[in-house]
C-alpha positions as MATLAB code, in Angstrom:
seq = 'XXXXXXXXXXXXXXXXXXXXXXXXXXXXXXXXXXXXXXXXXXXXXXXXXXXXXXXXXXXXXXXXXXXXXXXXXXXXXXXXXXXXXXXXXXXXXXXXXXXXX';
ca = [
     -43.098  -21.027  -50.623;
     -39.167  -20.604  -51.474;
     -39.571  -17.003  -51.520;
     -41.478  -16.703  -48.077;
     -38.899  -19.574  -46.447;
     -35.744  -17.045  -48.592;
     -37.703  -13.861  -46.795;
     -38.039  -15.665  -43.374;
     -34.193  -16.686  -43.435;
     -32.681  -13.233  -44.843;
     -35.007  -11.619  -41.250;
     -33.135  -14.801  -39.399;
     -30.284  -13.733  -40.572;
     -30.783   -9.942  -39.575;
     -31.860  -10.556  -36.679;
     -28.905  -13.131  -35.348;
     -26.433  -10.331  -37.194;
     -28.035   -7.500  -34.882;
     -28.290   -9.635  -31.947;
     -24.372  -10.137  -32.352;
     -23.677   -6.783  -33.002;
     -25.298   -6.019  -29.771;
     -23.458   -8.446  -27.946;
     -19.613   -7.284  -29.712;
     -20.394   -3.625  -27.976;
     -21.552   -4.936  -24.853;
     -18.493   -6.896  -24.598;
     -16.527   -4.111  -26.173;
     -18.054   -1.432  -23.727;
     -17.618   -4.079  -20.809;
     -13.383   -4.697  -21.501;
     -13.129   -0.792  -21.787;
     -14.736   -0.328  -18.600;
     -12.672   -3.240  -16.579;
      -9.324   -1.488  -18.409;
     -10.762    2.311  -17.113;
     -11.221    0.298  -13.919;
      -7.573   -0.963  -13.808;
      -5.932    2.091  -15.092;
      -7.577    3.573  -11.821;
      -6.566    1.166   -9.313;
      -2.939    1.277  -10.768;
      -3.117    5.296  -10.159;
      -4.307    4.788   -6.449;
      -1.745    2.327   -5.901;
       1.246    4.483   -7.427;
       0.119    7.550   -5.316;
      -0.292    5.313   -2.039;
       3.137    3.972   -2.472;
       4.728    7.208   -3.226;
       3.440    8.165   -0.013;
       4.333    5.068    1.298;
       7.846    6.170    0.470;
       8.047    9.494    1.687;
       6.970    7.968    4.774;
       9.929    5.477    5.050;
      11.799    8.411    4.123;
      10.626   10.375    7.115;
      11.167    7.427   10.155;
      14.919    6.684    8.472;
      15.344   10.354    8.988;
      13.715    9.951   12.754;
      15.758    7.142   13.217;
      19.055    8.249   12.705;
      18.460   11.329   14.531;
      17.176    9.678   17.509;
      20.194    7.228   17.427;
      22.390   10.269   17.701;
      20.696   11.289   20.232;
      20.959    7.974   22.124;
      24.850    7.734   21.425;
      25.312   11.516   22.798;
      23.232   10.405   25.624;
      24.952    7.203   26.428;
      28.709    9.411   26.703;
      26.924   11.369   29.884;
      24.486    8.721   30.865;
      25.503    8.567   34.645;
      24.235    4.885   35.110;
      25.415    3.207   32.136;
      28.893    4.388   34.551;
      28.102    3.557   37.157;
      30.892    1.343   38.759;
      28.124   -0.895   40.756;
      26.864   -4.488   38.975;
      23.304   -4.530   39.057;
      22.485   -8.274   38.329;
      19.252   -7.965   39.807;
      16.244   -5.853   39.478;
      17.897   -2.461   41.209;
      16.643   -0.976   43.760;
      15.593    2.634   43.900;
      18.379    3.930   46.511;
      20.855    1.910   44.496;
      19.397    3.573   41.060;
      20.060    7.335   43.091;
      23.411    6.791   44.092;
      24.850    6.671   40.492;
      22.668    9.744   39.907;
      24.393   12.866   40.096;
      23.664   15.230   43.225;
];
C-alpha cells in the first residue's frame, strides 16, 4: 500500500510540476507578447509625432510668410488710410471712395 500511495504521489507530483510548467510559458509567452505589443505602439507613436512635427514645422513656416505678406499689404492697403472713421458697419459707396480709381 506505501508503495502504490509513494507511486500515486511521485504521478501527483509530475503532473502538478507539468501543469506549472505549462502555465510559466503561457505566462512567459503572454508578457513577451504584451512587450512586442508595446514596443509597437511606442514605434507608431514616435513616427506619428515626428510627423506631427514636421507639420508644426510647415504652418510656422506658413505663418510667418503669410504675416509678411499681411505687413507688406497693410503699407499699400488703401483703406486701412483712408482718412474717413467708419464707426459703423460701412457702406459700400463709402468702402469705394477710399479705393483707388
Amino acid at each position: 500500500i506505501y508503495v502504490f500511495q509513494s507511486h500515486e504521489e511521485d504521478d501527483r507530483k509530475v503532473r502538478r510540476r507539468e501543469k506549472n510548467r505549462v502555465a510559466a510559458q503561457r505566462s512567459r509567452k503572454k508578457q513577451t507578447q504584451k512587450a512586442d505589443k508595446l514596443h509597437e505602439e511606442y514605434e507608431s507613436l514616435e513616427q506619428e509625432n515626428t510627423s506631427l512635427k514636421r507639420e508644426i514645422g510647415k504652418l510656422t513656416d506658413e505663418m510667418k510668410h503669410l504675416s509678411e505678406v499681411l505687413k507688406d499689404h497693410e503699407k499699400i492697403c488703401p483703406l486701412l488710410h483712408c482718412t474717413m472713421n467708419f464707426v459703423t458697419i460701412p457702406r459700400p459707396d463709402a468702402l469705394t471712395s477710399c479705393l483707388p480709381r
